[in-house]
C-alpha positions, -999 to +999 in steps of 0.1 A: +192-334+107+161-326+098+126-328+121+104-347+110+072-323+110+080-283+095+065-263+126+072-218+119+067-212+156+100-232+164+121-214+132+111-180+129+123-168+168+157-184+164+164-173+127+158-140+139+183-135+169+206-151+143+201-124+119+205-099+148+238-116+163+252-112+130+242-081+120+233-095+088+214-069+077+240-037+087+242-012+059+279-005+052+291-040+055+335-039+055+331-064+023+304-042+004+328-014+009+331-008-034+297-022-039+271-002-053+248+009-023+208+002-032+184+022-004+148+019+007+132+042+035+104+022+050+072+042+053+074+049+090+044+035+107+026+052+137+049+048+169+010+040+185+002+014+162-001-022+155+009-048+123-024-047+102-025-061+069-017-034+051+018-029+069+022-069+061+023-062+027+039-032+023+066-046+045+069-080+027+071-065-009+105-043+007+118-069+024+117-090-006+136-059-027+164-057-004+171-095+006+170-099-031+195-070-041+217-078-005+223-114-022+230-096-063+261-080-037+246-044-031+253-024-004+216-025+014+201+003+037+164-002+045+159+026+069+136+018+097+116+041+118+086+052+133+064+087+129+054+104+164+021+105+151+006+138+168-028+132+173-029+093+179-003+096+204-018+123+224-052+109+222-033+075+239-018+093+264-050+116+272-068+084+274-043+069+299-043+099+321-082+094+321-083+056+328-059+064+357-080+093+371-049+112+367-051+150+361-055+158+324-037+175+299-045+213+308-040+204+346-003+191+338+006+219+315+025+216+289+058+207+296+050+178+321+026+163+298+051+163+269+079+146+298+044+117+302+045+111+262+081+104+260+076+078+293+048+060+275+068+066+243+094+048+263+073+020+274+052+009+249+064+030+216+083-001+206+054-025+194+052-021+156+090-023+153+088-058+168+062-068+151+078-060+119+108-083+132+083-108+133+072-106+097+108-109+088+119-075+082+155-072+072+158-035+081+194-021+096+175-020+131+207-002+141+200+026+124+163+032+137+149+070+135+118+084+152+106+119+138+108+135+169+141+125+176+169+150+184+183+151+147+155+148+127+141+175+149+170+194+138+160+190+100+124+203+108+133+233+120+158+246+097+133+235+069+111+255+084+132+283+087+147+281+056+111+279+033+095+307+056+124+333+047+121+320+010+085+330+016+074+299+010+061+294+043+030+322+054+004+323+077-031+329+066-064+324+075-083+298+053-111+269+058-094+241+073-108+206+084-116+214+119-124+185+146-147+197+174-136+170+200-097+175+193-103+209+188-075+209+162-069+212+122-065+178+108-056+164+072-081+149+043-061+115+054-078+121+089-112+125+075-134+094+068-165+099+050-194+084+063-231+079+044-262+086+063-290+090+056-301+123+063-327+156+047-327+178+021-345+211+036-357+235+008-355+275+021-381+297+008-346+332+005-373+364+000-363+390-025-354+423-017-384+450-029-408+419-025-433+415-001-425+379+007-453+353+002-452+320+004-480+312-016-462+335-048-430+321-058-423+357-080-416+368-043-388+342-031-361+319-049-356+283-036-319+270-019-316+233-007-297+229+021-275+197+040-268+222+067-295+248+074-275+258+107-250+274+085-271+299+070-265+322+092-231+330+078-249+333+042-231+360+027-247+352-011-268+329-032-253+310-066-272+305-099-255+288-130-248+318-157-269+294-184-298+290-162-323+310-180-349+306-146-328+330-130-313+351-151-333+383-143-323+378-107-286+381-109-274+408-093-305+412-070-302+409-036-323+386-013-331+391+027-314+363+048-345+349+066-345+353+105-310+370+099-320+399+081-288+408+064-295+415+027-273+394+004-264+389-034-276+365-056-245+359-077-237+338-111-213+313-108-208+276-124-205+258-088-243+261-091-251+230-108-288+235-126-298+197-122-294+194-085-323+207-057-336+238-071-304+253-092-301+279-062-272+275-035-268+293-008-230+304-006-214+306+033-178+308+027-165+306+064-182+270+064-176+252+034-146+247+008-166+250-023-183+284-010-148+295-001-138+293-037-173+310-046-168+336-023-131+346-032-139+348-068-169+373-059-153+393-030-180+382-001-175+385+030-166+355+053-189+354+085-181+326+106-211+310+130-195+283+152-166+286+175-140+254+179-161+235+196-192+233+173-216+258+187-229+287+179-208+317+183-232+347+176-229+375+206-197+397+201-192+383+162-185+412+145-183+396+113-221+382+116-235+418+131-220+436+107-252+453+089-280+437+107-312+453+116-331+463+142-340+431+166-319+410+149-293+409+184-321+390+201-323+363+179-283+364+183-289+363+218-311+330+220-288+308+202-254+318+211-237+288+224-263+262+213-245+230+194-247+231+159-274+203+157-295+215+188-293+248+166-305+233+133-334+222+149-343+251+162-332+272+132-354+249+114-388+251+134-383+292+129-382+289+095-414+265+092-428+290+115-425+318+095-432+298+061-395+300+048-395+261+049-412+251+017-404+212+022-380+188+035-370+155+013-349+125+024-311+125+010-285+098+014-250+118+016-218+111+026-205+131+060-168+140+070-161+124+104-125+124+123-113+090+118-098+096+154-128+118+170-159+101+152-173+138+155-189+154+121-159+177+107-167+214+105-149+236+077-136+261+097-120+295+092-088+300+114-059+315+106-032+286+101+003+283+087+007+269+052+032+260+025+030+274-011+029+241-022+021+250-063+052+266-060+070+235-048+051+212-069+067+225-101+098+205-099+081+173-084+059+175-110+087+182-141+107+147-121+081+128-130+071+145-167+112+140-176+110+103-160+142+110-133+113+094-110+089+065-127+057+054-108+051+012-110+023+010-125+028+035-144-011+043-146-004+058-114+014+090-126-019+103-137-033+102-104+000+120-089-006+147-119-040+156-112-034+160-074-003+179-081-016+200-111-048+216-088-027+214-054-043+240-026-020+255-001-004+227+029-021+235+062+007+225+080-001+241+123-020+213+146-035+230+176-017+203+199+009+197+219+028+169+212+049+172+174+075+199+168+067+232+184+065+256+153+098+281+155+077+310+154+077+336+185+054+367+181+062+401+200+037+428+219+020+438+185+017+404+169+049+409+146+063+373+138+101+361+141+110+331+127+140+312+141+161+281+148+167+290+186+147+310+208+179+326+216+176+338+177+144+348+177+147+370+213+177+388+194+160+394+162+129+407+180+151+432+206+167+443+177+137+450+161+118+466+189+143+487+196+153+499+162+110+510+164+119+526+195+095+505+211+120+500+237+150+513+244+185+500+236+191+501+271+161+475+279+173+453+245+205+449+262+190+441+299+161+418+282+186+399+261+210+388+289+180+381+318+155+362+305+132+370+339+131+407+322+115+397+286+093+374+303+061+376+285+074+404+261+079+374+230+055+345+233+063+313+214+037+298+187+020+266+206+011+248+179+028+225+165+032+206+126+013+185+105+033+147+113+036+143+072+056+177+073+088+159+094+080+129+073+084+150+039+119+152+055+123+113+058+145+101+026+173+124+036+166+135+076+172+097+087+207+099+070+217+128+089+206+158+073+217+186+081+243+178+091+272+167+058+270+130+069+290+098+051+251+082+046+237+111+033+265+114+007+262+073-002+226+063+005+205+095-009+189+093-034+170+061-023+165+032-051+126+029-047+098+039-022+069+012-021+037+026-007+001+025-012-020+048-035-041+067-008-007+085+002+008+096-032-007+132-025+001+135+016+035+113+016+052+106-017+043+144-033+058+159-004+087+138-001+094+148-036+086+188-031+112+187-003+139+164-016+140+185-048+146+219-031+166+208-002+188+175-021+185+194-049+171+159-068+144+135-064+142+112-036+139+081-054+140+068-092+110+047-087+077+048-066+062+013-064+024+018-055+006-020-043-027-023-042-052-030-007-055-063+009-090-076+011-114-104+024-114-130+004-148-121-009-132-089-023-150-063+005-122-033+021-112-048+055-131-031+082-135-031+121-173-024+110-176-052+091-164-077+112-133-088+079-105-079+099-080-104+091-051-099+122-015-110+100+000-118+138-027-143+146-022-156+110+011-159+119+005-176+150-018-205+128+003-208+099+039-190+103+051-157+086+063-173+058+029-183+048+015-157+054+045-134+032+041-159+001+003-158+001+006-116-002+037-120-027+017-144-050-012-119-050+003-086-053-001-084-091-003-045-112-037-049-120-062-062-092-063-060-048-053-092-030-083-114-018-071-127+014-084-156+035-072-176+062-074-211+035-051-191+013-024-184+038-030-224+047-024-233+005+012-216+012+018-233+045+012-268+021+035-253+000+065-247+026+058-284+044+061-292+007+095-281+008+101-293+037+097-325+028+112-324-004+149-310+018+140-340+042+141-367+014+171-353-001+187-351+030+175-391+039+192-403+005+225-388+012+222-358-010+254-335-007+272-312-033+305-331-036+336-310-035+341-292-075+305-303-088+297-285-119+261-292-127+271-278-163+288-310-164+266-338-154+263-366-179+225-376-170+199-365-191+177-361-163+201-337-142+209-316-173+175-311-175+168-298-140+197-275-143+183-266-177+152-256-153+170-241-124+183-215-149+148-209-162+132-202-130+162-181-115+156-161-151+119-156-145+122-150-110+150-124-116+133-104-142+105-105-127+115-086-090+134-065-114+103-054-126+082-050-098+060-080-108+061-095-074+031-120-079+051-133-107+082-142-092+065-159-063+043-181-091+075-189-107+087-203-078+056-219-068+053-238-101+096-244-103+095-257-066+061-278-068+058-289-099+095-288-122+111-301-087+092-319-068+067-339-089+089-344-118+123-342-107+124-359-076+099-386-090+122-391-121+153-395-095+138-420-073+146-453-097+187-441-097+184-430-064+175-460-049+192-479-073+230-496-070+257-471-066+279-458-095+285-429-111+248-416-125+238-423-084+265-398-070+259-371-096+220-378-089+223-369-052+248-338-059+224-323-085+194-330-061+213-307-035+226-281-057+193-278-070+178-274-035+202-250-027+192-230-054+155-232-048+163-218-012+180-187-025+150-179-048+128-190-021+146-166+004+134-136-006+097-146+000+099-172+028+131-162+043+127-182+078+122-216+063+150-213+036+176-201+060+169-233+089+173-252+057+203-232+042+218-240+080+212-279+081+211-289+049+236-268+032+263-280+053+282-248+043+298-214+065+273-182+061+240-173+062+219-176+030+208-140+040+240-129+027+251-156+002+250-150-033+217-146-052+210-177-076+231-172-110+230-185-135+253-214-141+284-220-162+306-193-164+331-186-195+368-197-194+377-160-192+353-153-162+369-180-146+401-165-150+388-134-137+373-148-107+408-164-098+433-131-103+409-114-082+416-113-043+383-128-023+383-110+008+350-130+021+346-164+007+305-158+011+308-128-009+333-124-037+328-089-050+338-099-087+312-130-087+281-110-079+294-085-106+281-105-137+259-128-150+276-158-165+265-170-194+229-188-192+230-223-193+210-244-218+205-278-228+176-282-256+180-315-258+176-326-223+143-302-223+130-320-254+135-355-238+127-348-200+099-325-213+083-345-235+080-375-206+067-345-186+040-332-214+030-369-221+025-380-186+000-346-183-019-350-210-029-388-203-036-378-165-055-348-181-074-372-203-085-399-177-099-371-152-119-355-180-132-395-190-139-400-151-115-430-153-108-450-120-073-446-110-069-485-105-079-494-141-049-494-164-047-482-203-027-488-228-012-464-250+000-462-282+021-435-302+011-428-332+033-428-363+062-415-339+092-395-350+127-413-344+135-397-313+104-403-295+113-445-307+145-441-287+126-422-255+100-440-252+120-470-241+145-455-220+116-436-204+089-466-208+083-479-167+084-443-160+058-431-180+034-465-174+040-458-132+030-424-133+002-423-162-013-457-150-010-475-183-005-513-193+018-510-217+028-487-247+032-494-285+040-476-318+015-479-346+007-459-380-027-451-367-045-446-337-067-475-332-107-475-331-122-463-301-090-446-289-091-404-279-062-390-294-039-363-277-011-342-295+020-341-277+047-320-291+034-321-325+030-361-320+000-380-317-004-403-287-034-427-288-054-436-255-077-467-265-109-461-245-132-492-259-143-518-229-125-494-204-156-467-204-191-469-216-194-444-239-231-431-240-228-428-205-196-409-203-214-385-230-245-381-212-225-373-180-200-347-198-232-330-219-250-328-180-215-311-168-219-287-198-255-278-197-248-268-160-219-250-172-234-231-198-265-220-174-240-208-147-226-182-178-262-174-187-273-165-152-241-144-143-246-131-179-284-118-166-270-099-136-241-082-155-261-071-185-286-054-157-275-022-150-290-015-121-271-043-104-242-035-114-245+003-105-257-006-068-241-042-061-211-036-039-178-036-059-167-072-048-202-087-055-196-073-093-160-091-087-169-125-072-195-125-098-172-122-128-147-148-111-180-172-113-182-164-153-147-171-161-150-202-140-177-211-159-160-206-191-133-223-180-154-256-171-169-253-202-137-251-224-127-282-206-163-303-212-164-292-250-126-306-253-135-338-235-164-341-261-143-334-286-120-366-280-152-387-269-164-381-308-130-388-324-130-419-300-165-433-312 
């Protein structure tokens, strides 16, 4: 039976243990043994974090992939797992230690603060995997991966291995984002820019043979300068080749002010003529666009800071390195001074000596550690890094020859550009939680690359000895006690970049390397559905290293979805106070909700707008259904043993199975083709409107009429078109169709495993297929799944039912635009009506006067005076409107309605057409302002129509 009132909080917990007793969602089910296998690797979230709203629908539009394809019979392995997430986790951890006044890293050492990580991992690594559970995630949970687990540990090393011998792998020493705090390399993913408002300082650079002046500009050229504390590692300055101001100076050198080291002035097209004074100073060591600049004209790279952010000046060869006379003092005073102590000092020497010729306010954006909340430094250290251009060749041919297609497609563009200009992968982290790189480096620095340490000490004796470094005597000794090579091979401490092991992910959670039964079945995955911001630092890499390991792409498709907003449009942000938490919506309104409110918005072309009221519409919606299950339920609905609804005799219930097969159509095509927002509207509008308003309205009379034969094959039609709304339903709103599936039903099986909704009426010879084939699971015959029947139509039951349907709109239409009471009654007459509408509009008559609120309706050869016409299906129906509304008022009313309309357009028309608005308006103030327009428009469509029938009335 059936409570009374639908409450999620009382479902959604007990659905799921019944999922997990039955290991519903096990890939590599005994009776999907021959069926084709369809995988999804889910985008492993951070083993530190929490279900944001983002993870909600990324998680919802999978889940609703694989219950869909588990019920079309395929063999389904979403892969769950989480990433070890190097620097969150550490950064937890650290923290904990701290709260706890607990020694520190450094005080534990390594090897007893890794053993800490794995407790808390332990304790409270679990969190995002139950929340997931509680979204409704139908991952194999049994199969659960962690990247730092022992095999996918495995797979890291002997990638590494493997691309470092193929030379593919290198160390270097480049400009990396450096964090001062966390003193490590971190990725562009880790870097948030932040605007501030901040100066613009123009340098007075002397020129070499000139006696500088400050007062003679023939004496000086002009920089402009962000960061004057970097120009101390100056090693030229940049003018455009075009710029005719400078032309004479190229190849001139100018005198570094306070430094003293004479430097080039250089032509290069970085220099952009329009911007501060044309001049740039060029510091390679500190900045990724001078790095370029400085490779292409062979300068040196003097770097001024050490990790921490300060000025590293006494003992820097690179910065002495041709300095005059005096110069060491200056080295002396600011040698260890933070970087923005040091600009101001830097900055009241160069007033001093007049090489500050003015400073101007400038609004920039800044890199900050989205972790450290420190300013980023570019900083030149020597890292390891992967030759990615040479990798990206194939990933980038996969997706030219279309073996992998991007959904939208628009989206291939942006993978092209990142992938057709790709930089080296800075792949070392200077922590110590990740995987260890396999690199050990003898007495003179030489590298040995290995799987084991034991491999590595025997390829380095065997080096060393062969360079009669040592003798063959000490190889041997050294290489069975390890107390005797102590020290002589140290191992690399850093460790790898977290998307490195997750490059791995499509194939290392199978198994891999190891010749595994899943890696063989499940690889290549079906799809990968992930946001935009990571088809560079996930999805490119996955496909660089799937191609040269798998030796093939790691999926055929790559759905990218688009952000989840406030509902005023603005990016969600701690800052700004939008956060929208999907467990507390949960909480409020139930997961299902909350899953059907992303699925309806997650369309190709716009971001979802998201607000609490929203998620509230699509809790209406399921206590909608829940009511609708309830009443059938309460009026002895029940499939009866051999119902065929291709069979059923009533007009009525041929039409809603004429329906049913139209929705399961739409909604089918639709997931096929990634158009999520469409499916779930075609079930909103099938369920709500085709079911509930109409059907179940039309079904009351015979329903609660005497019993016979149209009353039995009412109330099995009722329930099998319920129980086909649940499995459409399921993949959206999973918890509330399977408690209804379970009492309502009244069958064996979970709907999370019955078969997706066909289409009804299958051919003789089908039939006769189904019945020579041997059903090994009565839930799941292989051979039923297989094909789609034949789709089931009936024309004339849509013209009939739909025309009752259409008619009934338009007059309800009609007497909201005329503002007519709901208790006053119309008539209505049809207007020189065809022969079938004759015979319908009797059958159909009380019907149509209960639901449209008329008197009584008649046929005539014209529409009476004073009557609004409508056209329904090519028919005209008449509404007489004389003594029921007073005309000149209802006109002065709906020409008020549209002069209010019509200024709404013309003000939101004023503040598009300015361009200044629309240039410095935040994005979703632009939006919300073009939603008001079409609303507008929309209002006033309506109004002119209503005007249109008031004149043809009058």
């Amino acid at each position: 039976m059936i409570e009374k009132n639908y409450q999620p909080a009382d479902i959604e917990g007990r659905m799921s243990l019944v999922w997990e007793d039955s290991r519903a969602f096990s890939a590599g089910r005994p009776e999907r043994r021959d069926a084709r296998p369809f995988t999804i690797v889910i985008p492993p979230p951070n083993v530190t974090g929490s279900l944001h709203m983002g993870h909600a629908l990324n998680n919802t539009l999978q889940d609703i992939l694989c219950r869909f394809e588990r019920m079309r019979g395929r063999d389904v392995l979403w892969q769950p797992g989480t990433d070890h997430a190097g620097i969150a986790t550490q950064m937890v951890v650290e923290r904990q230690l701290m709260e706890r006044q607990q020694p520190g890293r450094r005080e534990m050492g390594r090897a007893k603060f890794l053993e800490r990580v794995w407790q808390w991992k332990a304790e409270s690594g679990g969190v995002i995997i139950n929340q997931l559970k509680r979204l409704g995630a139908s991952c194999d949970w049994s199969r659960e991966r962690f990247t730092m687990d022992e095999g996918l540990s495995r797979a890291v090393v002997k990638v590494f291995v493997e691309l470092h011998r193929e030379g593919l792998i290198y160390k270097d020493k480049r400009l990396v984002n450096w964090d001062p705090k966390l003193l490590t390399a971190i990725s562009d993913l880790e870097v948030q820019q932040v605007e501030i408002k901040g100066h613009l300082w123009y340098l007075r650079y002397p020129l070499e043979g000139k006696t500088f002046n400050p007062d003679d500009p023939a004496t000086y050229i002009v920089v402009a300068t962000t960061r004057p504390e970097t120009m101390l590692g100056d090693s030229a300055v940049a003018v455009h080749p075009d710029d005719e101001r400078y032309a004479r100076l190229v190849g001139k050198d100018v005198i570094l002010p306070l430094v003293g080291r004479r430097i080039p002035i250089v032509a290069d097209e970085y220099s952009d003529p329009e911007k501060g004074s044309g001049a740039v100073k060029i510091t390679p060591a500190h900045d990724f666009n001078d790095f370029e600049v400085g490779r292409r004209h062979n300068l040196p790279q003097i770097s001024v800071l050490d990790q921490e952010g300060r000025l590293a000046l006494v003992g820097n060869e690179d910065y002495l390195r041709g300095l005059p006379e005096g110069a060491v003092q200056f080295a002396d005073e600011l040698d260890g001074v933070d970087r923005f102590a040091a600009r101001k000092q830097i900055l009241s020497r160069l007033e001093d000596f007049g090489f500050l010729e003015r400073t101007e306010p400038n609004t920039h954006t800044v890199p900050h550690g989205d972790r450290s909340g420190v300013v980023i430094e570019p900083y030149l250290t020597d890292q390891w890094y992967v030759d990615a251009k040479t990798l990206a060749q194939p990933a980038i041919a996969a997706v030219r020859s279309g073996a992998t297609t991007f959904v939208p497609k628009n989206w291939e563009k942006t993978y092209f550009e990142w992938m057709e200009n790709i930089q080296p992968w800075c792949i070392s982290r200077q922590l110590w939680w990740g995987h260890q790189i396999p690199a050990w480096y003898g007495p003179d620095g030489k590298v040995f690359v290995a799987e084991t340490e034991e491999e590595a000490v025997g390829n380095a004796l065997g080096y060393y000895v062969e360079q009669e470094v040592i003798t063959p005597e000490q190889g041997r000794e050294m290489a069975l006690d390890s107390n005797k090579r102590e020290g002589f091979i140290t191992r690399d401490e850093d460790v790898l970049d977290t998307w490195f092991s997750s490059a791995l992910w499509p194939f290392s959670t199978l198994g891999w390397p190891d010749d595994t039964p899943e890696v063989k079945r499940y690889y290549p995955t079906d799809v990968l559905v992930t946001g935009w911001d990571i088809i560079f630092f996930w999805v490119a890499r996955m496909m660089m290293m799937g191609i040269h390991f798998m030796k093939e792409p790691p999926f055929s498709t790559v759905y990218i979805h688009r952000l989840v907003r406030d509902e005023k449009g603005a990016k969600m942000s701690k800052s700004k106070g939008n956060v929208i938490d999907p467990l507390g919506v949960i909480d409020d309104y139930g997961a299902d909700a909350l899953r059907f409110a992303l699925a309806r918005g997650a369309a190709h072309s716009h971001d979802i707008k998201l607000s609490p009221q929203l998620v509230e519409t699509n809790r209406n919606f399921a206590t909608k259904l829940w009511n609708a299950c309830r009443f059938a339920e309460m009026n002895d609905c029940a499939i009866s043993d051999g119902f065929d609804p291709t069979e059923a005799k009533q007009t009525l219930n041929r039409w809603i199975a004429h329906e049913t097969a139209r929705a399961t159509r739409e909604v089918t095509e639709a997931i096929e083709a990634y158009r999520f927002n469409d499916a779930a509207n075609a079930c909103y509008r099938f369920v709500w409107n085709v079911y509930c308003d109409w059907y179940l309205e039309l079904a009351k009379p015979v329903l609660m009429g005497e019993e016979g034969g149209a009353k039995k094959e009412t109330r099995a039609m009722v329930a099998w078109a319920r129980d086909e709304i649940l499995k459409l339903l399921h993949p959206f709103m999973p918890f509330i169709t399977e408690e209804l599936w379970t009492v309502t039903a009244r069958r064996d099986g979970l709907l999370a495993l019955a078969p997706w909704s066909r289409k009804p009426g299958p051919t003789p010879e089908q039939l006769a297929m189904m019945s020579a084939t041997t059903i090994n699971d009565p839930l799941m015959p292989p051979l039923l799944l297989a094909f789609e029947p034949a789709e089931f139509t009936d024309p004339a039951a849509e013209a009939e039912i739909g025309w009752v349907v259409d008619l009934v709109t338009a007059i309800r239409s009609l007497r909201a635009e005329m503002n007519i009471a709901p208790a006053t009654l119309t008539p209505l007459v049809l207007v020189d009506a065809s022969a079938e509408t004759k015979e319908r509009a009797p059958r159909w008559s009380d019907v149509i006067r209960r639901m449209a609120r008329l008197s009584d309706i008649s046929f005539a050869d014209r529409a009476p005076e004073g009557a609004a016409q409508l056209l329904v299906r090519g028919e005209v129906a008449a509404l007489p409107l004389k003594g029921v509304i007073d005309f000149s008022t209802e006109k002065a009313r709906l020409d008020k309605e549209l002069t209010k309309a019509e200024a709404d357009i013309k003000r939101v028309d004023a503040k598009l057409g300015n361009e200044k608005f629309v240039a410095n308006a935040p994005e979703e103030i632009v939006e919300e302002e073009k939603e008001k327009r079409e609303a507008a428009e929309a209002r006033k469509s309506k109004i002119l129509e209503a005007l249109e029938r008031l004149k043809q009335a009058i």
